[in-house]
Each structure stands twice: as structure tokens, then as C-alpha cells.
C-alpha positions in Angstrom: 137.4 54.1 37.7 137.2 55.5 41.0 139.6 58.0 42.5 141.9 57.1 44.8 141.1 57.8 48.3 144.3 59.6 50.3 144.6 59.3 54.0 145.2 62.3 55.9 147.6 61.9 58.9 146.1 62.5 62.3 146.0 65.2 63.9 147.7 65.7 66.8 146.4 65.4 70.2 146.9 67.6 73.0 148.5 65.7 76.3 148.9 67.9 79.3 152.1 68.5 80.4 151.3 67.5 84.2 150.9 64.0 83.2 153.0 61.9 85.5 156.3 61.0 83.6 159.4 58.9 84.8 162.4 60.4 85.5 165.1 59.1 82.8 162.4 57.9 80.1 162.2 61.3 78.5 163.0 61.1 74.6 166.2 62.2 73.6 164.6 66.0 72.7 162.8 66.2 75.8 166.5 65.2 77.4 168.6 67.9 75.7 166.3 70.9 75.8 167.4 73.9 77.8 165.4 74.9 80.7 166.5 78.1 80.5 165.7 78.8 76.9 162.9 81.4 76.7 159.8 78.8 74.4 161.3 76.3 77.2 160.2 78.5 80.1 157.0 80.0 78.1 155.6 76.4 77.8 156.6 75.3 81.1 154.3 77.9 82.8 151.6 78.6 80.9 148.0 76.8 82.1 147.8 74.6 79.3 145.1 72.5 80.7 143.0 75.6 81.5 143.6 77.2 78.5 143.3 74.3 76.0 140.1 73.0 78.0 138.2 76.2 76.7 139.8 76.3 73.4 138.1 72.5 73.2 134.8 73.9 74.2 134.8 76.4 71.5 135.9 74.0 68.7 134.2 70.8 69.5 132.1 69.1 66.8 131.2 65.3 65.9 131.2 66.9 61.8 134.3 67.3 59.8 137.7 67.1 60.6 138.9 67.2 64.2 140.5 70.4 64.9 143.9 70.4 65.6 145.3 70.5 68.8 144.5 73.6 71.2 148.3 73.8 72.1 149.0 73.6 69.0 147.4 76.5 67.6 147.3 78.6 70.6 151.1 78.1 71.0 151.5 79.3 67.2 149.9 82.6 67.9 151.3 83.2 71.0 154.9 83.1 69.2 153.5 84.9 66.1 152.6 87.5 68.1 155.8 87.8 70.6 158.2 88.1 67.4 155.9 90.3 65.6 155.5 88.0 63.0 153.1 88.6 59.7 150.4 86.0 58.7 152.4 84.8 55.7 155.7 84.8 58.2 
């Protein structure tokens, strides 16, 4: 008998934030965030496209998984290391 196969869910995919959007279709989180809030602000003006356009450089393979997204993992150091957080934290 053959073991069953598990399908991993996808991983997610960077979208730059300058992509045009239309004023009033925002989702209901993107509607009730605080602009003023300090991961709002962070976010808002950090280079993502430069930044994540090296990050895909580096970590760009047609073998194995695809790596998850460059905002994604960049993000999650930046705020592991602005609240002084451990590896396991």
C-alpha cells in the first residue's frame, strides 16, 4: 500500500505594496488598521521592492521548495530584532 501523499499549502507570494489599488475595495483588515500604529508605519516605508528584489536573487532555485516570501522573512527579523526577541521567542 502506498503512503499517502499530503499537500503542503502554498507559499506565499510577495505583492508589492505600490500595486495600484482602488480606493474603497480594501478588505476589511486593510480598512481598520491604524496608520499611526508603529508595524503600520514600518511597513509603509520600507523599500520592499528593493529589498525583496535582492532577497529573490539570493534564494532563487528551480530545486526544492520555493522559498517563502522575502517580506515575509525579512519582516520577521526585522521585528525579532526591534523587540529583542530570542530565536525560540
Amino acid at each position: 500500500m502506498r503512503g499517502s501523499y499530503k499537500k503542503r499549502a502554498p507559499s506565499p507570494v510577495y505583492s508589492s505594496p505600490n500595486q495600484l489599488s482602488f480606493e474603497g475595495f480594501e478588505t476589511p483588515f486593510e480598512q481598520q488598521l491604524d496608520l499611526n500604529n508603529r508595524w503600520v508605519f514600518l511597513a509603509r516605508n520600507i523599500p520592499w521592492d528593493r529589498i525583496v528584489g535582492v532577497y529573490d536573487k539570493v534564494f532563487s532555485s528551480a530545486e526544492g521548495r520555493k522559498p517563502l516570501s522575502g517580506r515575509l522573512v525579512l519582516g520577521s527579523l526585522m521585528i525579532k530584532h526591534l523587540c529583542k526577541l530570542s530565536d525560540r521567542e
